[in-house]
C-alpha positions in Angstrom: 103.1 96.6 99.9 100.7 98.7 97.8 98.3 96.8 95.7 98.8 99.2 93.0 102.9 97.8 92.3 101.8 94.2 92.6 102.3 92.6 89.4 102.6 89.0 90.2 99.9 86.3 90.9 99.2 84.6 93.9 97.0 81.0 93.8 95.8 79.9 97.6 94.6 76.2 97.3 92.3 74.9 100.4 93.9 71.6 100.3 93.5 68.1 98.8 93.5 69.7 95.3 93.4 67.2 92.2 96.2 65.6 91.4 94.6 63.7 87.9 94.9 60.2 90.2 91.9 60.5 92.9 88.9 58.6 92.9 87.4 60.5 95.8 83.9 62.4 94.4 84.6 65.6 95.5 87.1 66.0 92.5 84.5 66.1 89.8 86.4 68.7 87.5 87.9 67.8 84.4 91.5 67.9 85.7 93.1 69.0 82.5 91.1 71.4 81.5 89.5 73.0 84.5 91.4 71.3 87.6 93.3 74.0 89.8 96.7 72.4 88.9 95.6 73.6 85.5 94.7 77.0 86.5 98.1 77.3 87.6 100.1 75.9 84.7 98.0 78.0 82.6 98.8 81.2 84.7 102.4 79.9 84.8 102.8 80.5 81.0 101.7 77.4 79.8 103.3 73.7 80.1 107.0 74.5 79.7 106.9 77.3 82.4 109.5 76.4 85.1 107.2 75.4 87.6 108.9 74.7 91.3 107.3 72.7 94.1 108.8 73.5 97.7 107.4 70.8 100.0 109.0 72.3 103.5 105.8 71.9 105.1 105.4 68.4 104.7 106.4 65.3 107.1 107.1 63.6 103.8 108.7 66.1 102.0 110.0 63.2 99.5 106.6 61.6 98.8 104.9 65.2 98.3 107.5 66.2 96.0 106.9 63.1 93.8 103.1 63.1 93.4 103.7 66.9 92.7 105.8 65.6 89.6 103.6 63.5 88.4 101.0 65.6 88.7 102.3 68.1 87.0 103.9 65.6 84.3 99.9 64.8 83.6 99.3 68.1 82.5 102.0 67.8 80.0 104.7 70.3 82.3 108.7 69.6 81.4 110.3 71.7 83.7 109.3 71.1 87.1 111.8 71.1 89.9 111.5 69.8 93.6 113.4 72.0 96.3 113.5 69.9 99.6 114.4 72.8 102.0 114.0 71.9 105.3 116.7 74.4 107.2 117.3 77.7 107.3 120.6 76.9 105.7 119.1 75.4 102.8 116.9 79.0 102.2 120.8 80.4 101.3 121.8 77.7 98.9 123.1 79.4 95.9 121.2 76.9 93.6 118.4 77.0 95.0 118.2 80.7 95.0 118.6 80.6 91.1 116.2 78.4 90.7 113.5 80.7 92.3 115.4 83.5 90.1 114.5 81.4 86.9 111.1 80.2 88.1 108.0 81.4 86.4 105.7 79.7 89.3 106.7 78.7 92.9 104.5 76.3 94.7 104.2 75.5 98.7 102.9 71.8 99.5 100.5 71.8 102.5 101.4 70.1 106.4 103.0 72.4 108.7 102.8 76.4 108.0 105.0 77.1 110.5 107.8 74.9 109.1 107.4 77.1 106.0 108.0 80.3 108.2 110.6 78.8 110.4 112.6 77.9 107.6 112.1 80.1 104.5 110.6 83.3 106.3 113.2 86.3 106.2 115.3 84.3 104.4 117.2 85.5 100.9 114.9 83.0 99.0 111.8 84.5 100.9 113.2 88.2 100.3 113.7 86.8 96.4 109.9 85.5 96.2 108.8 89.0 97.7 110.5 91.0 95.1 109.8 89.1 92.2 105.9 88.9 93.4 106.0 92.5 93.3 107.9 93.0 90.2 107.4 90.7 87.9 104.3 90.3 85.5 103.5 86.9 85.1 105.1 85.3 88.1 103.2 83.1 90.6 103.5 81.8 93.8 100.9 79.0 94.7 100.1 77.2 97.9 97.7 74.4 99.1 97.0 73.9 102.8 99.6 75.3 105.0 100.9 76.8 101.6 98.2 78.8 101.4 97.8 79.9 104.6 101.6 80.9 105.4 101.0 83.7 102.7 99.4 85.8 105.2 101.3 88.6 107.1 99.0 87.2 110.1 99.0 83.5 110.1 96.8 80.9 111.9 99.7 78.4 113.2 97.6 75.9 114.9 94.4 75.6 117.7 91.1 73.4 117.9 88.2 73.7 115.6 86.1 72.3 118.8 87.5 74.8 121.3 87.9 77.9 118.9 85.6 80.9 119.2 86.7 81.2 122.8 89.6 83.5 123.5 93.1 82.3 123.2 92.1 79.3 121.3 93.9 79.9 117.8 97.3 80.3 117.5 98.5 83.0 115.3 102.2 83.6 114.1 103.8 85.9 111.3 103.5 84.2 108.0 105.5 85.0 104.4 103.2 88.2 103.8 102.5 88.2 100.7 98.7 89.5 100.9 99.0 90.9 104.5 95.0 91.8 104.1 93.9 88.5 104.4 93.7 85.2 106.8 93.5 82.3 105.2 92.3 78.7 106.2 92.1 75.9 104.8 90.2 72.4 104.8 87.9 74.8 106.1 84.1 72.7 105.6 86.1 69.3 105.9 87.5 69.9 109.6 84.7 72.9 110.6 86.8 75.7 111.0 84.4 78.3 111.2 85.2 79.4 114.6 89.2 79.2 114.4 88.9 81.8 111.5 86.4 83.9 113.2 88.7 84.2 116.5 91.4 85.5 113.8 89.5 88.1 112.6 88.4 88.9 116.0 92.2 89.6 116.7 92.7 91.3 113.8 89.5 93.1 112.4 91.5 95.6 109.8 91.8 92.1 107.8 89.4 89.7 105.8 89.1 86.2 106.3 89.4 83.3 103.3 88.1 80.3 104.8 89.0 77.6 101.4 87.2 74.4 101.2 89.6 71.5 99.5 90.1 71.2 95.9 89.0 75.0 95.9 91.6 78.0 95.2 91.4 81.8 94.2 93.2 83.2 91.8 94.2 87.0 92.9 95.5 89.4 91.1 97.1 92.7 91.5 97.1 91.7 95.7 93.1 92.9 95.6 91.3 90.9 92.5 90.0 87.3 93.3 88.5 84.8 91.5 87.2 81.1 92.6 88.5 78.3 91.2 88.1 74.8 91.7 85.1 72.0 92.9 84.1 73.7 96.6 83.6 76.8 97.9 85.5 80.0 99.5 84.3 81.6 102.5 84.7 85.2 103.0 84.5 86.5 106.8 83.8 90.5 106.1 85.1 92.8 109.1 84.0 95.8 107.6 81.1 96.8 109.5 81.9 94.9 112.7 79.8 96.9 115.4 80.6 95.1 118.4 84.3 93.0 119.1 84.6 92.5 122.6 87.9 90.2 121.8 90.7 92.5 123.9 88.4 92.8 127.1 87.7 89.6 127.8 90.1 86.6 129.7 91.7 83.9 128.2 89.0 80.8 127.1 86.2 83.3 127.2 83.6 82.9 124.5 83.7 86.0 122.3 80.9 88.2 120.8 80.8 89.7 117.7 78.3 91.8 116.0 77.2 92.8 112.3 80.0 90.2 110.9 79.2 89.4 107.1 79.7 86.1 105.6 79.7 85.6 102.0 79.7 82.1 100.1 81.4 81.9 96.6 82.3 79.6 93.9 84.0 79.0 91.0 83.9 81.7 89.0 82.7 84.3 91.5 84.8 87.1 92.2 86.0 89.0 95.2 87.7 92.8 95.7 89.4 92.6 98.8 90.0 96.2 99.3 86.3 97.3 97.9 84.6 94.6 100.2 82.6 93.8 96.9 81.4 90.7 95.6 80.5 89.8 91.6 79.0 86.4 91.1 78.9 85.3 87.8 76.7 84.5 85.8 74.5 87.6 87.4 72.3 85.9 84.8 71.3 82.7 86.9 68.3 82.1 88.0 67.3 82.6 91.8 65.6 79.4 93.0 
C-alpha cells in the first residue's frame, strides 16, 4: 500500500487512555480539550461523527463497550455505536458491514490482538476498513492496546518482557496491516517492554518500532506523518543503520546482538517521518537544560 494513496488517518493509543473518569495521576490532560479521545473526535469530524467502538479484543467485550460510550458521551459525541464481534461470522453480518460503510471513525478496544486477527482479519469488514483507509479523506481507524498493535502487517502476539531479547522469545503473528512499516507496542514503560520490541525488529529490520507508553497515541497521516499525542511518551526503535543483527544465526533462547540501533524519545507534539527516518520536535525553540 503506497503512502502516496493513503488518505485516511490512523490513531495507535498505548493503552489506559483517559476516559474523563480516572483519578490515577498519569492522566493530567485536560480530557476535553487535549485528552486523546478528543484528538480523535476531533479528527473524526467533530462530535456528531459516527464514531464505532469494536471491543473483539476484550474478555469483557460488554463492559469495554460501555465505558467507551460514556466516554465518548463526555465529550459531547451522539452517534456512537458498539459492534460486539466476537466470530468470524459476525465480521459478514450485513449490519455490521454498513455500519463500518457509514462510519467516519472505527475504534479497536485493547486485550487480546490476536482475537482481533482471528476474527476480523481477511474478513469483508477487515477488506471494508482497508479500502476506505485508503480511499477516503477524513476516515479514521483508532486502536488502544492490542488495538493498536494489530494494525501492523507484522504483529507482536504475545512473549515475556523478562525473557525477551533472547531468541524466540516474542511471538509474532500477521496483524490487520494497515501501516505494514511499523511494530507497535504498547504499555510499553508500564510493563518494560523494551526487549520484546527490540527482538521484533531484530526479526524484521526493514521496519520501525513504536514502543507507546499509556495514555500516549500518534496521530499518522498519509501512512508516513506522525505526531505525539497524549500525557507519556513514544519510543521509536530506528533500524536504519543497524550494522550488526546476528538474529537468524543464532539458536532458539540465545541472547541476541545488535549494533548501531537508534532510539529516539518523543512527546506530545513531536513529530515523526517514518519513511524519512526524521524526527521534528517541537518547539525547536525550547531551551536545552
Amino acid at each position: 500500500m503506497s503512502i502516496l494513496q493513503i488518505k485516511g488517518t490512523l490513531i495507535p493509543i498505548g493503552g489506559n487512555e483517559d476516559k474523563g473518569f480516572e483519578e490515577d495521576e498519569i492522566h493530567r490532560l485536560d480530557y476535553v480539550e487535549e485528552g486523546i479521545l478528543a484528538h480523535v473526535v476531533r479528527e473524526a469530524g467533530g462530535k456528531n461523527a459516527k464514531i464505532i467502538i469494536i471491543p473483539t479484543a476484550s474478555s469483557i467485550p460488554v463492559e469495554v463497550g460501555e465505558n467507551y460510550l460514556a466516554a465518548f458521551a463526555t465529550l459531547g459525541c451522539t452517534n456512537v455505536t458498539v459492534l460486539d464481534i466476537r466470530t468470524q461470522e459476525d465480521s459478514e453480518k450485513a449490519d455490521y458491514i454498513n455500519h463500518i460503510k457509514a462510519a467516519d471513525c472505527v475504534m479497536f478496544s485493547g486485550g487480546d490482538q490476536s482475537k482481533i486477527s482471528k476474527y476480523i482479519g481477511d474478513s469483508t469488514i477487515h477488506k471494508l476498513l482497508l479500502d476506505r483507509y485508503k480511499n477516503d479523506i477524513g476516515f479514521v481507524i483508532a486502536g488502544t492496546s492490542a488495538g493498536a498493535m494489530a494494525m501492523s502487517n507484522e504483529m507482536i502476539a504475545g512473549g515475556s518482557s523478562a525473557k525477551s531479547f533472547v531468541k524466540g522469545a516474542v511471538k509474532m503473528r500477521k496483524g490487520l496491516s494497515f501501516i505494514p512499516k511499523l511494530v507497535i507496542d504498547t504499555h510499553f514503560i508500564q510493563r518494560g517492554r523494551f526487549g520484546r520490541i527490540t527482538e521484533a525488529i531484530a526479526k524484521f529490520p526493514d521496519v520501525t518500532g513504536f514502543g507507546f507508553a499509556e495514555d500516549t497515541g500518534m496521530i499518522i497521516k498519509n501512512g508516513n506523518d506522525c505526531t505525539v499525542i497524549g500525557s507519556g511518551m513514544v519510543i521509536v526503535f530506528d533500524s536504519k543503520n543497524l550494522t550488526h543483527n546476528n538474529q537468524k544465526v543464532l539458536d532458539e533462547g540465545t541472547p541476541m546482538t545488535m549494533a548501531n540501533l537508534t532510539l529516539h524519545i518523543l512527546a506530545n507534539g513531536d513529530q515523526y517521518d517514518i519513511d524519512a527516518h526524521h524526527v521534528l520536535v517541537l518547539p525547536i525553540e525550547a531551551p536545552f537544560i
